[in-house]
C-alpha positions in Angstrom: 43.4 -11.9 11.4 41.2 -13.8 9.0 41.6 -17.4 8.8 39.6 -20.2 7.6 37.3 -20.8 10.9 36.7 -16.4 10.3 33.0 -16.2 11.0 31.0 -13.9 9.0 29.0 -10.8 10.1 27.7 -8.2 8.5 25.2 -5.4 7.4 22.7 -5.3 4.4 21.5 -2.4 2.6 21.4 -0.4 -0.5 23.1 1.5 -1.0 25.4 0.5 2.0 28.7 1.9 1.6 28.1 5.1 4.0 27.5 2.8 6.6 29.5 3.1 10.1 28.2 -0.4 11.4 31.6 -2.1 10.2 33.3 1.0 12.1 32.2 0.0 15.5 31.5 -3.5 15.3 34.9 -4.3 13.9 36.5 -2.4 17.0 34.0 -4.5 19.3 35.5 -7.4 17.6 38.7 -7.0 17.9 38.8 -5.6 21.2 37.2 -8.9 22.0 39.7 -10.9 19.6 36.6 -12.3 18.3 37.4 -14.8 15.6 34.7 -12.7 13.1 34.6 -10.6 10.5 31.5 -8.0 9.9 31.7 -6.9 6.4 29.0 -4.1 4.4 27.3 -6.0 2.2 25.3 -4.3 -0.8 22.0 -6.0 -2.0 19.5 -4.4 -4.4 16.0 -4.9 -3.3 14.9 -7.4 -5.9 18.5 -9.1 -4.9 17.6 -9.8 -1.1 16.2 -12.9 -1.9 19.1 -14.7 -3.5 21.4 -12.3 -1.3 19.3 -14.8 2.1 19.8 -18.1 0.3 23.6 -17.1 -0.8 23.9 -16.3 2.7 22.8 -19.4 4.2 25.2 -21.0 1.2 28.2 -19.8 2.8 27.2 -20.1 6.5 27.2 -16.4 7.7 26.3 -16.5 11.1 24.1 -12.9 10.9 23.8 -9.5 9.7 22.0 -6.2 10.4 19.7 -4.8 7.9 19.4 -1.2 6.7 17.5 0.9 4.1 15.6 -0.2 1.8 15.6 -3.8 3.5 14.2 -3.7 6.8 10.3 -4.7 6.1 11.8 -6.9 2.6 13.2 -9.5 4.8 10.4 -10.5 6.9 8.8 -13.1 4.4 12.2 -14.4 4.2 12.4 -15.7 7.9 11.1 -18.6 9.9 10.9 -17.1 13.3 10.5 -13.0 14.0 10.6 -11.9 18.0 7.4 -10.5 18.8 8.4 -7.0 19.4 9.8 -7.4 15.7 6.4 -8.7 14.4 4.2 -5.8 16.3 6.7 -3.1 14.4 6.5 -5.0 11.4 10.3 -4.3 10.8 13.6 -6.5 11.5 17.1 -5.1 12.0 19.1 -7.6 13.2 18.9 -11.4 11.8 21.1 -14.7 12.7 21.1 -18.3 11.9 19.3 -20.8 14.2 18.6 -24.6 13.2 15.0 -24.1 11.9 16.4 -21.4 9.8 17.0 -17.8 10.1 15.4 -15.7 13.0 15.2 -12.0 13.3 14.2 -9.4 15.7 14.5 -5.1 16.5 17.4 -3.7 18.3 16.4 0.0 17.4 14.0 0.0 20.3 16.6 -0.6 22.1 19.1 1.7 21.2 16.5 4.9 20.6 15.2 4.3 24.7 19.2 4.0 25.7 20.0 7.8 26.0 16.4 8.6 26.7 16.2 6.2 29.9 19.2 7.8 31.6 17.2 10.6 31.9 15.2 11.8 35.4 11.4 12.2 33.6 8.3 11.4 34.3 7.4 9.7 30.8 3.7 8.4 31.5 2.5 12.6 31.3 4.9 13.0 28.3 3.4 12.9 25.0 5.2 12.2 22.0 5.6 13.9 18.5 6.8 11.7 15.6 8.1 13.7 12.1 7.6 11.2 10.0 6.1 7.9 9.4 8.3 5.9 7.4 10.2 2.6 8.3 12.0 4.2 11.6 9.1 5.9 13.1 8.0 2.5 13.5 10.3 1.7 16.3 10.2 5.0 17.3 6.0 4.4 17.6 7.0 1.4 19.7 10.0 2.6 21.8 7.4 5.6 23.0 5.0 3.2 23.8 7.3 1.4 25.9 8.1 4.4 27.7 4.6 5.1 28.5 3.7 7.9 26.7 0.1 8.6 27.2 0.0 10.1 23.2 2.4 9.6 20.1 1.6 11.9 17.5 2.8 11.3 14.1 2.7 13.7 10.9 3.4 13.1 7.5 3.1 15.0 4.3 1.1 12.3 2.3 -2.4 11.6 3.7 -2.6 8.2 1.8 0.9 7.2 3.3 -1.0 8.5 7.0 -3.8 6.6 6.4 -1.4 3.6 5.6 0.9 3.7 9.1 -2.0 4.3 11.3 -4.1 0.8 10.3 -0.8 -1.4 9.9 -1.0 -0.7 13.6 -4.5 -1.6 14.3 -3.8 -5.6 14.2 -0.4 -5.0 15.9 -0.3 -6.5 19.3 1.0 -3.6 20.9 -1.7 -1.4 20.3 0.1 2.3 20.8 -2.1 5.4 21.6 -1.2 6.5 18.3 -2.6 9.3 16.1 -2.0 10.6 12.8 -2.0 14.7 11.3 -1.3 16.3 7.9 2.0 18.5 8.5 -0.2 21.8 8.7 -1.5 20.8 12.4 2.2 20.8 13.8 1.5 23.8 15.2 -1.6 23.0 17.2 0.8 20.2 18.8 4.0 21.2 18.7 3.3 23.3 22.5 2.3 20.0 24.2 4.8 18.1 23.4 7.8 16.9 25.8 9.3 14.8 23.0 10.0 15.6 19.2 11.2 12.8 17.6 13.0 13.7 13.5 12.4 10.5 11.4 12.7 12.2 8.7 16.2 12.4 6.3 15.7 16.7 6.4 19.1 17.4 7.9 21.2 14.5 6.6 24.1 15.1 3.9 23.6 16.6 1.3 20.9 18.6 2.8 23.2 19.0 6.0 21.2 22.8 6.4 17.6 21.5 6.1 15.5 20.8 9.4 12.5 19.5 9.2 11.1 22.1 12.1 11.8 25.8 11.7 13.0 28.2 14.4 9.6 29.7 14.8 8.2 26.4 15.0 10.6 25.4 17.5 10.2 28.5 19.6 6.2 26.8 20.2 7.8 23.9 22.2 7.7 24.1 25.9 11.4 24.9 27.4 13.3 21.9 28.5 11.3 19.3 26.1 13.5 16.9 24.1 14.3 17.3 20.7 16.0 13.6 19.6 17.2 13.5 15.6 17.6 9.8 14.3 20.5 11.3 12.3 24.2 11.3 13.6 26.3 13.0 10.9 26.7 16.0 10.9 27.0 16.6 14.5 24.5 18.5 15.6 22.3 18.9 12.9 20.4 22.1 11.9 17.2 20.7 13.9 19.5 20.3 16.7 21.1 23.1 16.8 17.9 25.2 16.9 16.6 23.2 19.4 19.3 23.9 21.5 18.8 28.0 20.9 15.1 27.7 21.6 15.9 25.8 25.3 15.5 22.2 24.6 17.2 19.4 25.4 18.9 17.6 21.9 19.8 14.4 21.1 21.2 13.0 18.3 21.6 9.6 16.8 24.6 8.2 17.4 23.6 6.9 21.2 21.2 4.7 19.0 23.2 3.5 16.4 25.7 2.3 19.0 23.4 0.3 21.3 21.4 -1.4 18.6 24.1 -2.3 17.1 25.5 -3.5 20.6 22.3 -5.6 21.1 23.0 -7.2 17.8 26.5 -8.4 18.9 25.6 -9.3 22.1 22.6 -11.8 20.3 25.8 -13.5 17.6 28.3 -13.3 19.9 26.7 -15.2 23.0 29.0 -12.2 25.2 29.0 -9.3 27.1 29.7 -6.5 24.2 32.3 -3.1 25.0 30.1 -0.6 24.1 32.6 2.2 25.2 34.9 0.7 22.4 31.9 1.0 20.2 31.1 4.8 21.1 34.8 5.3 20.8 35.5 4.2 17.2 32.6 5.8 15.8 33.5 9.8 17.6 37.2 8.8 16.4 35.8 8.3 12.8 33.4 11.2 12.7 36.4 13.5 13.6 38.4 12.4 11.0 
């Protein structure tokens, strides 16, 4: 129920409506009977400015931030946790007394699913497809799994050139390198963990993959193939990798432990993330 002391929650993007954040942090809330609301807010880019102050107008006590917003927001902050500021990217923000403070959670949820797992990550190296806004904490969540190489590729060498020097001040200093999308195939056998960052596979391109099956027959058996996207379930990456004997892993392990992390900072609480899980596979199967 939503009364007058209703606290407000929520998630920023644009657009923002396909979102399943309100899914499974409304069944966290009211599992908890949390006296919040987390509502989908939609904010055009030249909007996020006014959206902040309008915001701190009305006292909402946090909110998550999506696509196209995630690098937007950090001038728009007084304090940013390091991890945030060495990814140069913020996904979860919330309202301090000096102002608003921000900080990653999809480190977090990306190293959830791959932590439970029995490997030795320090002779694993990495493969990044992509090097937009999520390979960033993709870069960093690699890093802190002690990957001795991360390997990104990308399609535009100017936009290469671009991710591999914003990471030259950071102070995390990953053992990062860049290639063109030709070289895949001189990497593609040495790696133990393919990361998609890309949107190849997401609706409407639900058939795309960013990695064909010939391409996916070059990875060593038993290497992990991990898609940042969760709907459809599997993707077409995922379900090649499966055919050609790797281990897949799709997004939605991610989605529900950032977003979990981000509770847990505005709530102050212990957060269910089975409920969490649950809604989301309940909404998907719809």
């Amino acid at each position: 129920m939503i009364t007058g002391t209703t606290q407000l929650l929520g998630v920023v993007g644009y657009p923002v409506a396909h979102s399943l954040s309100p899914v499974m942090q409304g069944a966290a809330i009211a599992h908890l009977a949390a006296d919040y609301a987390y509502l989908p807010f939609p904010v055009a880019p030249e909007a996020l400015p006014a959206a902040i102050q309008g915001f701190e107008a009305i006292g909402v006590r946090g909110f998550n931030l999506t696509i196209p917003h995630k690098q937007a927001i950090l001038p728009l902050l007084s304090e940013v946790s390091p991890v945030a500021e060495a990814i140069g990217a913020v996904n979860t923000v919330w309202r301090g007394p000096a102002g608003w403070h921000g900080t990653n959670t999809d480190v977090t949820g990306f190293l959830s699913p791959l932590q439970q797992l029995d490997r030795g990550w320090t002779q694993s190296p990495a493969l990044i497809l992509g090097n937009g806004g999520a390979a960033r904490a993709v870069v960093a969540a690699c890093h802190q799994l002690g990957c001795p190489e991360i390997w990104a590729f990308g399609r535009s060498p100017n936009k290469l050139s671009a991710f591999l020097q914003s990471w030259r001040t950071s102070a995390l200093q990953p053992p990062l390198s860049v290639y063109p999308w030709e070289k895949l195939g001189d990497y593609l056998p040495q790696a133990a963990l393919i990361v998609n960052t890309t949107p190849l596979g997401m609706h409407p391109q639900t058939t795309a993959s960013p990695l064909n099956s010939k391409q996916l027959a070059q990875v060593s058996t038993g290497a992990i193939a991990y898609d940042l996207i969760y709907t459809p379930r599997p993707t077409q990456f995922l379900k090649s990798a499966a055919e050609a004997g790797l281990l897949p892993i799709d997004g939605l392990e991610m989605l529900v432990q950032q977003g979990a992390a981000a509770l847990e900072i505005w709530l102050q609480q212990p957060i269910p993330v089975a409920v969490m899980r649950d809604a989301l596979l309940s909404h998907l199967q719809q």
